[in-house]
C-alpha positions in Angstrom: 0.0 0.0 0.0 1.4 3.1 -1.1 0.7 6.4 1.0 1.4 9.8 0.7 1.9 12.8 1.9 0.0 16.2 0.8 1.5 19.5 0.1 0.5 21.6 3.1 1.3 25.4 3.6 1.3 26.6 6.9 -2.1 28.5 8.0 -3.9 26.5 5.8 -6.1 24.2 7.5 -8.2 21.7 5.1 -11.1 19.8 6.5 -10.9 16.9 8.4 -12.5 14.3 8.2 -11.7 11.2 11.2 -11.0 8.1 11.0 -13.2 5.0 10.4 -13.8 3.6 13.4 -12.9 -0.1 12.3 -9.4 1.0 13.1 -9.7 1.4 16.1 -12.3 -1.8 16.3 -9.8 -3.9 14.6 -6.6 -2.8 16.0 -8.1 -3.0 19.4 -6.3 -0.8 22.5 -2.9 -3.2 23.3 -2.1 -2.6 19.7 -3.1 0.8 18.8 -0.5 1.8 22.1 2.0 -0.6 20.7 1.7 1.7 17.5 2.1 4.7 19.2 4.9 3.4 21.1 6.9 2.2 17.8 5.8 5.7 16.6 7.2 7.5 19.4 10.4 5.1 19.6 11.4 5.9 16.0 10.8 9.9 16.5 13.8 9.4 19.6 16.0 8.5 16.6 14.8 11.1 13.9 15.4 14.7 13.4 12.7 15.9 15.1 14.0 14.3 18.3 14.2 17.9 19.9 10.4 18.7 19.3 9.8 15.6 22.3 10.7 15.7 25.6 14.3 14.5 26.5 13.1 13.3 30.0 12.2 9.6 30.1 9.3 10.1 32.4 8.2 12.8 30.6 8.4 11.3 26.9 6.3 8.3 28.5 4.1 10.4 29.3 3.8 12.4 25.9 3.3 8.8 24.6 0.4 8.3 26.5 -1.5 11.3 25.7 -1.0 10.6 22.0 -2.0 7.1 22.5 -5.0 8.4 24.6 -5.6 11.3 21.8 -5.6 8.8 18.7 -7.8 6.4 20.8 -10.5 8.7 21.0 -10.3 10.5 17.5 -10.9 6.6 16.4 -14.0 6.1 18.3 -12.5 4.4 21.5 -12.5 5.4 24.7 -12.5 9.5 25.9 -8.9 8.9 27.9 -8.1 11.9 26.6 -10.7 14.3 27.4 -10.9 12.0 30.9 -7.4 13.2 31.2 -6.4 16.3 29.3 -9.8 17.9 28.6 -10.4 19.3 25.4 -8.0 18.9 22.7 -7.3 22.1 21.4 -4.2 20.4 19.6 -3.4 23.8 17.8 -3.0 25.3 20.9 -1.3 22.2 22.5 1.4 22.5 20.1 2.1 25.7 19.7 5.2 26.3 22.2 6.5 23.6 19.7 8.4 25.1 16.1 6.6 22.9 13.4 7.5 23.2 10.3 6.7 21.9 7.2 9.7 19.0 6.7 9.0 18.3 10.6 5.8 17.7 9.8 6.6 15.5 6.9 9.1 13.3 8.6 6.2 12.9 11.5 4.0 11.3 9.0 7.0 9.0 7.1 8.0 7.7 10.5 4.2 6.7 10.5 4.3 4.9 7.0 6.5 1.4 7.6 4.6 1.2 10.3 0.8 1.6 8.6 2.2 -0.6 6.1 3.1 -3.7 8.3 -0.1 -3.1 10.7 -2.0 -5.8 11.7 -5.2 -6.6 13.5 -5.9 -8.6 16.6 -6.3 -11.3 15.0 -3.3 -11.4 13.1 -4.8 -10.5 9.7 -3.6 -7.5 7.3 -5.0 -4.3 8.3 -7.7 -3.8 5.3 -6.1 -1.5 2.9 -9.4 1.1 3.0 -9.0 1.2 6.8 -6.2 2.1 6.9 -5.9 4.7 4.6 -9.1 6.2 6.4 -6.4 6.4 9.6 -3.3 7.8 7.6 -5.6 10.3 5.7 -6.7 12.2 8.9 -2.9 12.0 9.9 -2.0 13.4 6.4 -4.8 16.6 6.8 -4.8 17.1 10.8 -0.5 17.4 10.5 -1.2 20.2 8.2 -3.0 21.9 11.3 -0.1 21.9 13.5 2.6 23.6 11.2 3.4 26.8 13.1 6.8 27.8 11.8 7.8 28.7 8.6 10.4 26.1 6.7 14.2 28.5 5.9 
């Protein structure tokens, strides 16, 4: 499955539309934290490494509230509203310098990942569902790009 990654310009702020809620159905919680995790794991070798907290504890934590975020967005659980309140992820991230290529290498650190996702049960991810997942990722990344690119 091939997936790519839109053109974005930052202030510009397309629609979004969420997930299906298979994903989360079929992925079920254990996994859809284990994706995260892997997510989160290969950001600490990237080179947007600086954008995530350095503390152990506190990059834990950051996992968790993305896990927690994603969860909900998919039609699981509220964790993050139980937890954070409202997500105002625009405002959330706006201490943080986004820019465009950071933004981009967010998303390909997402892609090997997508690719080789399975469900619960051990079968392929259907291809529809998860594009449905890695096209809100595409469009709500475009969102947080707050810094222009040099």
């Amino acid at each position: 499955m091939e997936l790519t990654i839109s053109h974005g310009t930052m202030g510009v702020r397309p629609p979004v539309t969420k997930p299906h809620p298979a994903f989360f159905e079929l992925l079920g919680e254990e996994k859809f934290r284990a994706l995260v995790n892997a997510h989160y794991e290969a950001i600490r070798e990237s080179d947007i490494r600086f954008l995530f907290p350095i503390d152990d504890e506190d990059f834990e934590k950051a996992k968790e509230h993305a896990a927690d975020f994603m969860i909900q967005i998919t039609g699981g659980p509220d964790y993050f509203n139980q937890h954070r309140g409202a997500p105002q992820m625009v405002g959330r991230h706006a201490p943080f310098r986004i820019t465009l290529e950071a933004r981009n290498t967010w998303l390909k650190l997402y892609m090997p990942l997508l690719q080789n996702l399975t469900t619960q049960s051990g079968e392929p991810m259907p291809e529809e569902i998860t594009r449905s997942f890695w096209n809100y990722l595409d469009v709500f990344s475009l969102w947080m790009i707050n810094t222009p690119s040099h």
